[in-house]
C-alpha positions as a Markdown table, in Angstrom:
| # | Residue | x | y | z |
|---|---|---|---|---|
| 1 | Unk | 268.2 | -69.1 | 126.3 |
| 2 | Unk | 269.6 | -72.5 | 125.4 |
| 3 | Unk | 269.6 | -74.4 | 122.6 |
| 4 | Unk | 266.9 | -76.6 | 123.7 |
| 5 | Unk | 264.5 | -73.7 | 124.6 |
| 6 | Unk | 265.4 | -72.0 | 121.3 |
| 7 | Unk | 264.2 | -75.4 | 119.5 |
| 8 | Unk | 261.3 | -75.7 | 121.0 |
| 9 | Unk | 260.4 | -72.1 | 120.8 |
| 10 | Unk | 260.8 | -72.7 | 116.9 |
| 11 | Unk | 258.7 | -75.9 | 116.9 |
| 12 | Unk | 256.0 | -74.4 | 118.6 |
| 13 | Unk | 255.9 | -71.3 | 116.6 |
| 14 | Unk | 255.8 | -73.8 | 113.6 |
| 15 | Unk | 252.7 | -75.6 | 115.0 |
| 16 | Unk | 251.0 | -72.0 | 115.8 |
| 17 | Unk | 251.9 | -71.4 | 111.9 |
| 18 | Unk | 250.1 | -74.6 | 110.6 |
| 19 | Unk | 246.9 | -73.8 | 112.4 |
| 20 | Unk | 246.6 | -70.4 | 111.8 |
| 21 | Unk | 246.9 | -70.3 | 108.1 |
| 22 | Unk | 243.8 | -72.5 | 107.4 |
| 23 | Unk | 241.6 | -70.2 | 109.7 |
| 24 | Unk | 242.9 | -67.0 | 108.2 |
| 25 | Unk | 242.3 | -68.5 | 104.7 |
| 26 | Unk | 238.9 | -68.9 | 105.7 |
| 27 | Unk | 238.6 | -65.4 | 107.2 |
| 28 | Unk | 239.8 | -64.2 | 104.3 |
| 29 | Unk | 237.9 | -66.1 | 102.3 |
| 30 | Unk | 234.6 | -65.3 | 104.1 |
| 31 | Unk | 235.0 | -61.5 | 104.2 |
| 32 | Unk | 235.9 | -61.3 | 100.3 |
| 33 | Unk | 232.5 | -63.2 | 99.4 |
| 34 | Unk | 230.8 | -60.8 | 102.2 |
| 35 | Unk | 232.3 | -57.8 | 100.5 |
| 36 | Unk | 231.7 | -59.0 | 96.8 |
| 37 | Unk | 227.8 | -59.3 | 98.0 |
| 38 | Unk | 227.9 | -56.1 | 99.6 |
| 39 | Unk | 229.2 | -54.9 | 96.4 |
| 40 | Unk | 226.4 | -56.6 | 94.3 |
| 41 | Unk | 223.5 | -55.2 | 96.7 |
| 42 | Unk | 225.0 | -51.6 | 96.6 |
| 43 | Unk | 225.7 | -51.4 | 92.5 |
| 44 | Unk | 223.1 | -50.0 | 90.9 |
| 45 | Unk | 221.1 | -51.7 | 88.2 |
| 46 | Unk | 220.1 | -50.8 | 84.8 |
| 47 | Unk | 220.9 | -53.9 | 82.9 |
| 48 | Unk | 222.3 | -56.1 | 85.5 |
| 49 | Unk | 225.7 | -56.4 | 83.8 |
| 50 | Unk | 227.4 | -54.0 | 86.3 |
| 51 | Unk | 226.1 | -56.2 | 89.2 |
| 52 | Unk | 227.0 | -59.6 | 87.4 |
| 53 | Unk | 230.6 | -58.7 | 86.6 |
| 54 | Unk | 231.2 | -58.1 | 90.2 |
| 55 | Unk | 233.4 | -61.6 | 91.4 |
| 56 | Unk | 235.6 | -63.0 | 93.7 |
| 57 | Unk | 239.1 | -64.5 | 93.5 |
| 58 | Unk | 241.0 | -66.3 | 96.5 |
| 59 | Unk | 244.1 | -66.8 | 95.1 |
| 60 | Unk | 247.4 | -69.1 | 95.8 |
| 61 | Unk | 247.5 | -69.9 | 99.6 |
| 62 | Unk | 244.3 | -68.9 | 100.2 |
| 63 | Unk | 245.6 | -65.7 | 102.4 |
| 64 | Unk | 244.7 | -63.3 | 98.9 |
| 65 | Unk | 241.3 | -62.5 | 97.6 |
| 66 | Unk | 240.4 | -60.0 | 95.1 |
| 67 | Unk | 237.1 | -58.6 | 94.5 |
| 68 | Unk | 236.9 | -56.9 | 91.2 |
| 69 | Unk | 233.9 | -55.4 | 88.5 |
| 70 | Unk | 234.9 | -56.8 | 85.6 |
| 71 | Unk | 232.2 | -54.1 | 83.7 |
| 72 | Unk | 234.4 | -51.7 | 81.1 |
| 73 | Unk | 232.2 | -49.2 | 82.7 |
| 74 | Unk | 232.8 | -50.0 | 86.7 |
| 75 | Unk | 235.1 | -47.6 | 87.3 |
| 76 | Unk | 233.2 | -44.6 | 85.9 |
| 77 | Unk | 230.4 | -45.9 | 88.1 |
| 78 | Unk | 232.4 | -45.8 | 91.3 |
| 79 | Unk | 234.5 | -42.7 | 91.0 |
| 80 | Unk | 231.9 | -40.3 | 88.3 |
| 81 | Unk | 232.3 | -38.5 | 85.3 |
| 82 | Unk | 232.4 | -34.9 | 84.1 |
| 83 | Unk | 228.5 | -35.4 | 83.8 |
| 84 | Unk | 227.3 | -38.3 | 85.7 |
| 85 | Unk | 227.5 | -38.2 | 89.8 |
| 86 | Unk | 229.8 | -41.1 | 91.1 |
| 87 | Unk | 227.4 | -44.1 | 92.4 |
| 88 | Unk | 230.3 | -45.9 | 94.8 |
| 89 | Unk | 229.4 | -49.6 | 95.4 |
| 90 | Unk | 232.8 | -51.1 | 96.0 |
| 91 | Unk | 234.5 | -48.8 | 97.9 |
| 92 | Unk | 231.5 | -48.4 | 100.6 |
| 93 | Unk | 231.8 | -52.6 | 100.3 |
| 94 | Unk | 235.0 | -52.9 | 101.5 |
| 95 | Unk | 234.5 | -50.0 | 103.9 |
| 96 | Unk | 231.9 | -52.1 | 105.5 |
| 97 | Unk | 234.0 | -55.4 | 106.0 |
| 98 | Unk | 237.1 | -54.3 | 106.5 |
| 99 | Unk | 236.5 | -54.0 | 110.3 |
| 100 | Unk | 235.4 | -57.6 | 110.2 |
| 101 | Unk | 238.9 | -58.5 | 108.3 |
| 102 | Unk | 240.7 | -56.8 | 111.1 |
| 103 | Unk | 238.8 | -58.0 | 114.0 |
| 104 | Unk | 239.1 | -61.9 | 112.9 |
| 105 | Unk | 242.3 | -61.4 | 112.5 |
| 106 | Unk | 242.9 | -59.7 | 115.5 |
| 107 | Unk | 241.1 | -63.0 | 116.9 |
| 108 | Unk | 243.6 | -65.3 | 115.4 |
| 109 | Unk | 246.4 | -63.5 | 116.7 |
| 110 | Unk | 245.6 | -63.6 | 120.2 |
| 111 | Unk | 245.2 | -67.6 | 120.3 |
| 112 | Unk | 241.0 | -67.4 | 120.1 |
């Protein structure tokens, strides 16, 4: 391959780079809010705290999200106790979009 092929190899893998990361922001961005309200419908509600400390963070590039309970109590809540049956809300929440994540991205990988 010759110098000129290589270059324009480069330059057109740079071009793919600058339109893909804005859709994949926005896939990620779109299936961490679809996860964090998955997680809100699923929690379940005594006071409403549990369900309100449930948020989303896209952070930096916009290719990271996080999707935390921010309740002291959330994790006891997902995973049980010693005398209280584990009620999972985030776990079956990102179960459910994960195959969304993967297909988008799938999507954007293949030029679509």
């Amino acid at each position: 391959m010759s110098g000129d092929a290589i270059r324009r190899v480069a330059a057109d893998l740079t071009r793919q780079a600058a339109t893909i990361q804005p859709r994949a922001s926005q896939v990620v961005r779109k299936v961490a809010l679809d996860t964090e309200a998955d997680a809100k419908a699923l929690a379940p509600v005594d006071t409403g705290n549990l369900r309100g400390s449930i948020t989303t963070a896209v952070q930096g590039d916009g290719l990271r999200a996080a999707v935390v309970a921010t309740a002291s109590y959330a994790h006891w809540v997902e995973s049980g106790t010693s005398r209280m049956a584990p009620q999972p809300f985030m776990g079956p929440a990102t179960d459910r979009n994960a195959p969304k994540f993967r297909e988008a991205m799938a999507r954007l990988a293949e030029g679509d």
